[in-house]
C-alpha positions in Angstrom: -12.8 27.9 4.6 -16.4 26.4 4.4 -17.0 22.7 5.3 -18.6 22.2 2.3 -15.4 23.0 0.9 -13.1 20.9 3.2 -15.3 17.7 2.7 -14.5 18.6 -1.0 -10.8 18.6 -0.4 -11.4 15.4 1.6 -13.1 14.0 -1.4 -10.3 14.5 -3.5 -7.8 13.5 -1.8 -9.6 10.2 -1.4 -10.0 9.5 -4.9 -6.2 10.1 -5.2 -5.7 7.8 -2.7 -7.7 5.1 -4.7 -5.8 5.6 -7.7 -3.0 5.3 -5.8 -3.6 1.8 -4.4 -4.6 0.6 -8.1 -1.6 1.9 -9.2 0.5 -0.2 -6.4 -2.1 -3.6 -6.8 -1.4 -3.3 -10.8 2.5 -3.1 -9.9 2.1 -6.1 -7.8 0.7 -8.1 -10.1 3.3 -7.4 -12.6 6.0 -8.3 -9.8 4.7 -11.5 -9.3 4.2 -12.3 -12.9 8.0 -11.7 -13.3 8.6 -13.8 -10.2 6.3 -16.9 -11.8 7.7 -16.6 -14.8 11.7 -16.9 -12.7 10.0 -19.7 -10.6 10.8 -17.0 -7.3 9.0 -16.9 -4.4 6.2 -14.4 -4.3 6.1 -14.0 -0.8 9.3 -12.1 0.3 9.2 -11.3 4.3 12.4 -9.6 4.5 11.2 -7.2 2.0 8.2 -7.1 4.1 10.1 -6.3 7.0 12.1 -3.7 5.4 9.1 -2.0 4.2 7.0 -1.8 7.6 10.5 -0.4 9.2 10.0 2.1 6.2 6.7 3.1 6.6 7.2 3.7 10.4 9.8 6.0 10.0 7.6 7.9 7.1 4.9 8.5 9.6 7.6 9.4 12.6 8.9 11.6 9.4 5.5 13.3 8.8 4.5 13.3 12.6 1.6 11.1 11.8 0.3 8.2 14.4 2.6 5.1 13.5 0.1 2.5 15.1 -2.4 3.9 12.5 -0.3 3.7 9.5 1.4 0.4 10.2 -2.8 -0.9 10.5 -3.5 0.5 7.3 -0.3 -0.9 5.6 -0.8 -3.9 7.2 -4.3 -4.3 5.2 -2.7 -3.1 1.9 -0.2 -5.5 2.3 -2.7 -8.2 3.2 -4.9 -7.8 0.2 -2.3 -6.9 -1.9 -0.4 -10.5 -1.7 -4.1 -12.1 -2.0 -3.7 -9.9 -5.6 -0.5 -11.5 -6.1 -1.1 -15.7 -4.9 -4.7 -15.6 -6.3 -5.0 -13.4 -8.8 -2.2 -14.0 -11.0 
């Protein structure tokens, strides 16, 4: 296959990856509406927890580098409970 044609691939995926995190930052925002609107918490570190433990064992899972995936969680995470505190 041509590079020209792998950089497309590359391309595409990224997009989908993009949609993907608006997808989860829309989600997010609905999840802390609901918890506002119960007076809950937003923050929920054992969720947290669970999740990190989660996405380690997908990347063990899919044989991918865990210290890289648990950096770039670790960012979604991040900006996605700014989305939630702030943003709501």
């Amino acid at each position: 296959m041509s590079l020209s044609k792998l950089r497309e691939q590359i391309d595409a995926i990224d997009r989908e990856w993009i949609k993907l995190l608006k997808q989860r930052l829309d989600v997010a925002k609905q999840i802390a509406s609901v918890k506002k609107n119960n007076r809950m918490p937003i923050l929920d570190l054992e969720r947290e927890e669970r999740m990190k433990a989660e996405i380690r064992r997908l990347a063990q899972e899919q044989q991918i580098n865990e210290h890289m995936v648990e950096e770039i969680f670790h960012l979604v995470i991040f900006y996605t409970k700014q989305e939630m505190l702030y943003r709501t």
